[in-house]
N, C-alpha and C positions, 0 to 999 in steps of 0.2 A: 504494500500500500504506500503511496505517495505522500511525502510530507504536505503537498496540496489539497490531495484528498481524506489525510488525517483533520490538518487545517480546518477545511471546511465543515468535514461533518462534528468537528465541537465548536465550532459556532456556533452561538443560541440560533435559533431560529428567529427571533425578533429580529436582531440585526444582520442575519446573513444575505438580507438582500440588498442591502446597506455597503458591502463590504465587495468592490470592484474584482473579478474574477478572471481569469487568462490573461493574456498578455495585451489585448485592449483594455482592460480593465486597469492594471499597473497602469499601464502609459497614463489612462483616465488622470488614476489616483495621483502620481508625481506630477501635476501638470494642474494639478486642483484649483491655488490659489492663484498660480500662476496665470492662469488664462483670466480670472477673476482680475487681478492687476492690471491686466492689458487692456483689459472692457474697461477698467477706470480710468484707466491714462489716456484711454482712447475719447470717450466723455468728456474728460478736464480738458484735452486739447483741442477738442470741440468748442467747447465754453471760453475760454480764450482765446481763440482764433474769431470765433464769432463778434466777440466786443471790440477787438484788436480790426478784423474786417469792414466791423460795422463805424466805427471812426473814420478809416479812413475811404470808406463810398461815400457817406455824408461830406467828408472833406474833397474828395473828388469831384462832387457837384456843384461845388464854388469855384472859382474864378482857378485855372490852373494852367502849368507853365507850357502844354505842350503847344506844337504849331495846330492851325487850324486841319482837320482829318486823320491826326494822329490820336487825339483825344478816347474818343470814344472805340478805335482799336485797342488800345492799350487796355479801356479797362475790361472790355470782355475777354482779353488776354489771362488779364489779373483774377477778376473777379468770376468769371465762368468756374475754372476751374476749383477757387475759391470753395464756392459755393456748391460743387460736387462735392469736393472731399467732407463738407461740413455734412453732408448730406449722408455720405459711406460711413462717414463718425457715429451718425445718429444709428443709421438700423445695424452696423457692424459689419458689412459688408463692403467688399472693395476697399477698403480702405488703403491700404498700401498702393495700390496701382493708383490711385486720385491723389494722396499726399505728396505721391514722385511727380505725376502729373502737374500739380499745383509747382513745388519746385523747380521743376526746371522752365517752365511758362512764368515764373518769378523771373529767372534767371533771365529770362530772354528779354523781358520787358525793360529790365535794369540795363541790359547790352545797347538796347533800342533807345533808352532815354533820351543821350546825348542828341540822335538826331533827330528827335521828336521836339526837340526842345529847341533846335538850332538858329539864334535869330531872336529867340525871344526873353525879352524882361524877366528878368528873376531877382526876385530878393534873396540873397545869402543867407540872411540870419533867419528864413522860414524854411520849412523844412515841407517840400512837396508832399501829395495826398501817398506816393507810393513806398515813401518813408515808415507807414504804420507796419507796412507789411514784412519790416525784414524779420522782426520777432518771429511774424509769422512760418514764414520760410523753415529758421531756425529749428523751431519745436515740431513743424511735421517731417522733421530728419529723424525725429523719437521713433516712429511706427514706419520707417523705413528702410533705415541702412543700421548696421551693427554699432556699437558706440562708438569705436572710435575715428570711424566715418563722420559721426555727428559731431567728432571734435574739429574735426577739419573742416563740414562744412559751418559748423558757426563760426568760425575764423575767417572762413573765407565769403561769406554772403555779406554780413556789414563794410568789409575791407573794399569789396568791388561796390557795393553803395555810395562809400565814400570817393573812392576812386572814380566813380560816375556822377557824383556832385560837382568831383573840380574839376573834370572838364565840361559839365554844363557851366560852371560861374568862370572857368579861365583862370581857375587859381584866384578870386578875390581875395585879398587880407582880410577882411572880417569875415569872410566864409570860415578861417579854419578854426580858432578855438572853439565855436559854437557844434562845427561839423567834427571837432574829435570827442567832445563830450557826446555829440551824439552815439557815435559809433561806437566809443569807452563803453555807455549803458547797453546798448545793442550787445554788446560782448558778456558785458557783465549777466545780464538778466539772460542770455538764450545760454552761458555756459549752468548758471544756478538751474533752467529749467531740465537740462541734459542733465544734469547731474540729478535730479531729483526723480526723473526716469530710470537713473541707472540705479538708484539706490533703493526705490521701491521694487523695481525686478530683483535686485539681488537678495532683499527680502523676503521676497514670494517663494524664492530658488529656494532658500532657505526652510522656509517654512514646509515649501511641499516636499524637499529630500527628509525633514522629521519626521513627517507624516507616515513619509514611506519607511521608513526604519519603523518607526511605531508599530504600522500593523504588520512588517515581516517578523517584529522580535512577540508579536500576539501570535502570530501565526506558528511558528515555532514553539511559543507554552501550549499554542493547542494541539498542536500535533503531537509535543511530549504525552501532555495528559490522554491524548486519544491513546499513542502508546500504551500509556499505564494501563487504562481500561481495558483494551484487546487483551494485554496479555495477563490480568486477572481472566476475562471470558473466558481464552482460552483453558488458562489452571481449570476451571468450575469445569470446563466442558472435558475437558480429560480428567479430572478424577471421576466423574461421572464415568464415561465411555468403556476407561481400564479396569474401574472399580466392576464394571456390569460385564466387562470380560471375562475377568480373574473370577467373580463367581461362577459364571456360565463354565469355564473351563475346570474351576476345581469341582462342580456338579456333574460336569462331563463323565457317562457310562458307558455309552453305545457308541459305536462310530457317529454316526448322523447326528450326537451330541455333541460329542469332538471336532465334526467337520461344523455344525453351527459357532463352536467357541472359536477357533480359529478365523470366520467370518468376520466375528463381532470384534476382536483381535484388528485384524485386516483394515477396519474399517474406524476402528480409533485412530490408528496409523494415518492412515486418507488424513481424514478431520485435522488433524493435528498439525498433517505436512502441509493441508493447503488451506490453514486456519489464516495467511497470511493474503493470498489470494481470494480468499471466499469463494473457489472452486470445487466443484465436485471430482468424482473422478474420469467424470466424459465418457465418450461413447468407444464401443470397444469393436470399430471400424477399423480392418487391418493398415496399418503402414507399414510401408517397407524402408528399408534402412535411408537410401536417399534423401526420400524425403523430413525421414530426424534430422541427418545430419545439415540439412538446410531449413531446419527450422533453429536448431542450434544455433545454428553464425549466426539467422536471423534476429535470433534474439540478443545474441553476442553485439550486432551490431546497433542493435533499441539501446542498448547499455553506451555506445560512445565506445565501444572496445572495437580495435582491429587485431584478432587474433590471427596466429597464422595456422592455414588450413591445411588440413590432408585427410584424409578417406583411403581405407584400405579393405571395399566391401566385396567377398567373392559371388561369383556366379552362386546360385541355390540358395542366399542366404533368407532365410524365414524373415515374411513380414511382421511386427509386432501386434498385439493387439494397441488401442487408440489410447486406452488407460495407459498403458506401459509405456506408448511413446509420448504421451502427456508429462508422464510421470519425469524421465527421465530427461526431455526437453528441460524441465521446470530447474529439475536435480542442477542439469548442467550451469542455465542461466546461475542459479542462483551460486555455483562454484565462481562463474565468470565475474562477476558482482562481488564478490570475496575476494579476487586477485586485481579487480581494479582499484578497488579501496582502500585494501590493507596492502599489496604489493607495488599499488600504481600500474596494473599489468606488466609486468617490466617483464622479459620472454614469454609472455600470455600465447598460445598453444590451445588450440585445441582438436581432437584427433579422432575418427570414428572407425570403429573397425566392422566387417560383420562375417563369422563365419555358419556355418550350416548350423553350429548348436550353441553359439555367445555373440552376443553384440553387446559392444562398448562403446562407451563412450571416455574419452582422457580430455582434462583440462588441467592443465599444467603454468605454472610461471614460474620465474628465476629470483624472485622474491626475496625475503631473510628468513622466511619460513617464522613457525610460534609452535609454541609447545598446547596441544592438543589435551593435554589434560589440564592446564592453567582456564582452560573457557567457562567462566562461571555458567552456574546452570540457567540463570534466566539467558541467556544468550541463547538463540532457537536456531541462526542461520544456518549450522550445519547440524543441527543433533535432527531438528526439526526437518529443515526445508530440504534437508540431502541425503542424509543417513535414513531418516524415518520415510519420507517420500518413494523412495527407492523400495524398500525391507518393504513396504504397502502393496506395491504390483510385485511382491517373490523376486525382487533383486536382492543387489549383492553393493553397496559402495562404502570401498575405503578409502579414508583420506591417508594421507603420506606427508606429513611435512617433514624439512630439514632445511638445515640452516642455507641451502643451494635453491630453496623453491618448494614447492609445496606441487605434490601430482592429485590429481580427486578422479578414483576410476570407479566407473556406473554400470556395470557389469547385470546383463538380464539373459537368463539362457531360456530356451523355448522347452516347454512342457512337452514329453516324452512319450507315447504309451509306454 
């Protein structure tokens, strides 16, 4: 069973629908506040663009510096685009593409200035209608380019403003200190707004990788405690089963009493080995060896293990029944599983043989091997899921560790008259 599928099933039910599931669901979850921040900054940069816009169209419709037919180009230049992106702000949508769009139609109109302007009276110490707009320019660089894009273009949108003021006034001497304070603020206020974007994202970042720690380190006590709980059931369900054995067998008289005890025997075995799977013992549809040894690797490779393969099945050799190669498939994985975790697969092996009256199976790695009688008794991986699973369908598996690697042979011979 899956630390996911532990996870899940101790989760109360109240809140398990609550709790974001598969790999959409993660993303969901890490991305939580995150996406929440963005809709706010998207909002706020609405809301000031708007007021920031809305100044300078009302300024726009009084007396302004361009020539006559430049005027009213310029501002559906400006303001078209403007008023899309306020627009993408509002339902959420598009946003990005209309904020660059606004941008660089900024950008063009500030190129365009000088000639739009050429010829004509201007006063230095006011500051034309398309002036309101560089803030603007600035903060829809927030929902467009990465930060440090936005550091460069707030540096550089004020800088060609100014640069686009003195050659509309010809360099006047009372244009510049008024026109470097203006630019100073342009700098100052669109670096504090960039900065104030970058610091609520880096919070949200924050926020949502806690999150995600949060419910993986819940996720993990429930899957401990699911743990705990199976393997009491288990206990309960095997003293039951051996307990109902061992009387059956010491009441045993008759053959047909002896061949029932051994049944019931047989069948605690089953429960026990595939008390981890929640499998029965399937249907007992012959297979032939082929097909084990590709369900083998198959499984070998569901684990992330690339073993190395070989097969050595002769002509004649007996199909299994469907339990036996269940069984022994199961046996194998869960050797493979054992050598990827505790060896790291390191010469991971594994090898099928079949002849007219044995088929094996070997998984082997090159490992440091452990001492076989050190394994506490709640540990199931091999008493349970390989030794008992095996001994269930009338096999045979011994493990072999040593300090060179660890062999696990799954040894089933066919039934005789």
């Amino acid at each position: 069973m899956s630390v996911g599928a532990e996870a899940q099933r101790a989760v109360p039910p109240e809140i398990a629908g609550r709790v974001p599931q598969g790999p959409e669901g993660a993303a969901s979850l890490g991305s939580f506040t995150r996406r929440r921040v963005e809709r706010v900054l998207t909002i706020a940069i609405a809301i000031g663009c708007l007021i920031l816009g809305a100044q300078a169209f009302v300024d726009a419709l009084g007396p302004s510096d361009e020539a006559p037919g430049w005027h009213v180009p310029l501002m559906v230049l400006t303001f078209g685009p403007l008023a899309a992106m306020l627009i993408a702000c509002a339902v959420g949508r598009g946003v990005r593409f209309f904020a660059s769009l606004f941008c660089i139609s900024y950008v063009v109109a500030l190129a365009l200035w000088p000639a739009a302007t050429v010829g004509q009276p201007s006063d230095p110490t006011t500051q034309p209608w398309i002036w309101y707009l560089v803030n603007v320019a600035t903060v829809a660089s927030v929902v467009v380019v990465p930060f440090l894009w936005q550091v460069a273009w707030t540096l550089m949108v004020p800088m060609f403003f100014g640069s686009v003021r003195i050659l509309q006034t010809d360099a006047a001497p009372q244009l510049w200190i008024p026109l470097v304070l203006d630019v100073s603020f342009a700098l100052i206020l669109g670096m504090m707004l960039i900065t104030l974007g970058r610091v609520f994202r880096r919070i949200a970042a924050d926020v949502d990788d806690a999150r995600t720690k949060a419910v993986a380190s819940y996720a993990r006590a429930a899957a401990a405690n699911a743990a705990e709980e199976e393997r009491i059931a288990v206990a309960a369900l095997m003293h039951d089963s051996v307990l109902a054995a061992l009387i059956a067998s010491e009441r045993a008289e008759t053959e047909r009493e002896r061949t029932l005890a051994v049944a019931m025997a047989r069948e605690a075995l089953t429960r026990f080995a595939n008390a981890e799977q929640g499998v029965e013992e399937g249907s007992d549809e012959p297979t032939d060896a082929h097909t084990l040894a590709d369900a083998v690797e198959r499984a070998a490779e569901n684990l992330g293990a690339r073993p190395a393969r070989s097969r050595d099945i002769e002509p004649g050799t007996p199909p299994l029944p469907g339990r036996v190669a269940r069984a022994l498939t199961l046996a194998a994985t869960q050797a493979v599983a054992n050598a990827v975790e505790h060896a790291r697969g390191a010469g991971l092996a594994v090898h099928l043989s079949g002849r007219m009256d044995r088929i094996a199976v070997v998984v082997s790695d090159t490992g440091q091997g452990f001492d076989l009688h050190a394994i506490p008794d709640d540990r199931l991986g091999i008493r349970a899921s390989i030794v008992a699973r095996v001994a269930a369908v009338g096999g045979v598996a011994i493990v072999e560790p040593t300090p060179q690697g660890t062999t696990v042979t799954l040894e089933w011979r066919p039934v005789t008259a």
